[in-house]
C-alpha positions in Angstrom: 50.3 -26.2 -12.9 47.6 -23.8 -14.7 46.3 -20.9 -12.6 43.3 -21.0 -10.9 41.0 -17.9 -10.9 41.3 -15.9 -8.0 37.8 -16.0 -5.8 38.1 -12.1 -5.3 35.6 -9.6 -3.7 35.0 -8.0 -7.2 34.2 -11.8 -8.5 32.2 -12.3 -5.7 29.8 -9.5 -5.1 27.6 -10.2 -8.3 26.5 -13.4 -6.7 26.1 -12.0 -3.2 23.6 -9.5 -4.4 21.8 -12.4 -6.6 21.4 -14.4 -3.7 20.3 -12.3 -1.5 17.7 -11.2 -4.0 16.8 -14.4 -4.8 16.0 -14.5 -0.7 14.4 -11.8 0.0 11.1 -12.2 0.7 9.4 -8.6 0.5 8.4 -6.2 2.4 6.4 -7.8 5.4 2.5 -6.3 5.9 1.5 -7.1 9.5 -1.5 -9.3 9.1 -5.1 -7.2 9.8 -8.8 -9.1 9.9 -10.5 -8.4 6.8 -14.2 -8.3 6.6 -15.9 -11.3 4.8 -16.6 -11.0 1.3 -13.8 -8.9 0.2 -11.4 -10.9 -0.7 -12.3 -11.3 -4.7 -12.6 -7.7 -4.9 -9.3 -7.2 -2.8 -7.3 -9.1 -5.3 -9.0 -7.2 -8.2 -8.1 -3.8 -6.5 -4.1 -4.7 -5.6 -3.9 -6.5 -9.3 -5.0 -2.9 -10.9 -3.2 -0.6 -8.0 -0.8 2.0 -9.8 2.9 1.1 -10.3 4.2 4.5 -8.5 2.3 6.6 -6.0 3.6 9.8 -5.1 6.6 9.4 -7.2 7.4 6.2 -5.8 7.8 2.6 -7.0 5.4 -0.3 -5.8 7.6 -2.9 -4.1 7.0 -6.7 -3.3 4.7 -7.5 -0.7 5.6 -11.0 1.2 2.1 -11.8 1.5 -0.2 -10.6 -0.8 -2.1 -8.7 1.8 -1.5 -5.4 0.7 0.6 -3.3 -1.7 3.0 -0.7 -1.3 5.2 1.7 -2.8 8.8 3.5 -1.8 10.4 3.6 1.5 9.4 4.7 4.0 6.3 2.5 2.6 3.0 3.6 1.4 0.2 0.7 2.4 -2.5 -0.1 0.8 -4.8 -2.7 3.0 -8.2 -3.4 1.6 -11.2 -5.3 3.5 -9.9 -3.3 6.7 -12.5 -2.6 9.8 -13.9 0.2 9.9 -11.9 2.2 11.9 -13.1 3.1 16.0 -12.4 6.5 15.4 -15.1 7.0 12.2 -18.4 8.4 13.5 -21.6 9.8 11.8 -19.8 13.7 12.6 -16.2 12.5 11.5 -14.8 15.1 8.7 -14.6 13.7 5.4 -12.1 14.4 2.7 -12.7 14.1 -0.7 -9.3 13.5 -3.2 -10.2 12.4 -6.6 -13.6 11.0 -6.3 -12.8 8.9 -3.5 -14.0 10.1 0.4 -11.7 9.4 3.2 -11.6 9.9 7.1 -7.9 10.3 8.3 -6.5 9.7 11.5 -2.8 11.1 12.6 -0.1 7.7 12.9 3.1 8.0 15.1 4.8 8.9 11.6 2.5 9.8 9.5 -1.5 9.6 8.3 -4.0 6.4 8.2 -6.7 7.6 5.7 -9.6 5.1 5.5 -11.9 5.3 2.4 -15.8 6.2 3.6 -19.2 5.3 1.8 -18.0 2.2 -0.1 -19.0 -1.1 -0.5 -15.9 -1.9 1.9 -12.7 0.0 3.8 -9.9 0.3 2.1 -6.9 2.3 3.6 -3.7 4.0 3.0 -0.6 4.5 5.3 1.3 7.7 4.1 4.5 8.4 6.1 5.0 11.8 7.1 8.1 12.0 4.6 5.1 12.6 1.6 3.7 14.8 2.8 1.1 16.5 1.4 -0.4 13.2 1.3 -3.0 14.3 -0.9 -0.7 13.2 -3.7 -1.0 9.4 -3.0 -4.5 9.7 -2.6 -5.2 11.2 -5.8 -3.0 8.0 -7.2 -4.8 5.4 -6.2 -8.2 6.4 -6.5 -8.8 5.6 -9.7 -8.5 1.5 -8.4 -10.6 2.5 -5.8 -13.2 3.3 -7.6 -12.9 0.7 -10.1 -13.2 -2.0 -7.6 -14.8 -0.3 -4.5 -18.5 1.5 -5.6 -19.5 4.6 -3.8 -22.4 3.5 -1.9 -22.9 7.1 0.5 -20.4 9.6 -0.7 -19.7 12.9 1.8 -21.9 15.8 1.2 
């Protein structure tokens, strides 16, 4: 009787890891509402968002409703409310052309673009900090896709 190959670990593992890529279905964005008339331009801005921000890889999104980079993740939502928080008096930073009001996050930063044609915003985990770095990466698809309407003065 011939041998039979031996179903070890070692054989094993390289399908393991294939199927559970193969299943994986991204990192999961939390759906958000999305003001009306973004979408087209959304899809635009995600399609030319950079491949790394702040040194780190974008990964999959399940859903197409954002991107994201690294872990912890960067997020990038676009068509987002404006936030509660933004008023006429609210500080304004300026990173690379692009104006944003920022709000402090359990861990980390919200910034929301201000005086575009629509919000788009950026979670940056604590871990990056200065966060000015992802900012300055993505702002360049911001304001391909996203006209300045009002910047800060």
């Amino acid at each position: 009787m011939p041998d039979r190959p031996r179903l070890t670990v070692r054989r094993l593992l390289p399908l393991a890891i294939l199927l559970v890529a193969g299943c994986s279905p991204g990192y999961t964005v939390d759906a958000y509402p999305t003001e009306p008339g973004t979408a087209v331009d959304c899809k635009a801005l995600y399609a030319d968002a950079p491949r790394t921000v702040a040194g780190e890889d974008s990964i999959l999104v399940k859903d197409d409703n954002a991107v994201a980079w690294g872990a912890p993740a960067i997020v990038m939502r676009c068509g987002v409310e404006k936030p509660d928080a933004l008023t006429i008096s609210s500080p304004c930073y300026p990173v690379g052309d692009v104006d944003w009001f920022a709000e402090t996050t359990a861990d980390g930063y919200l910034f929301t673009t201000i005086g575009r044609s629509f919000f788009v915003s950026l979670e940056v985990p604590r871990a990056y900090d200065p966060a000015s770095e992802a900012l300055a990466d993505v702002a360049d698809a911001i304001k391909k896709h996203d006209p300045s309407v009002k910047p800060c003065v």
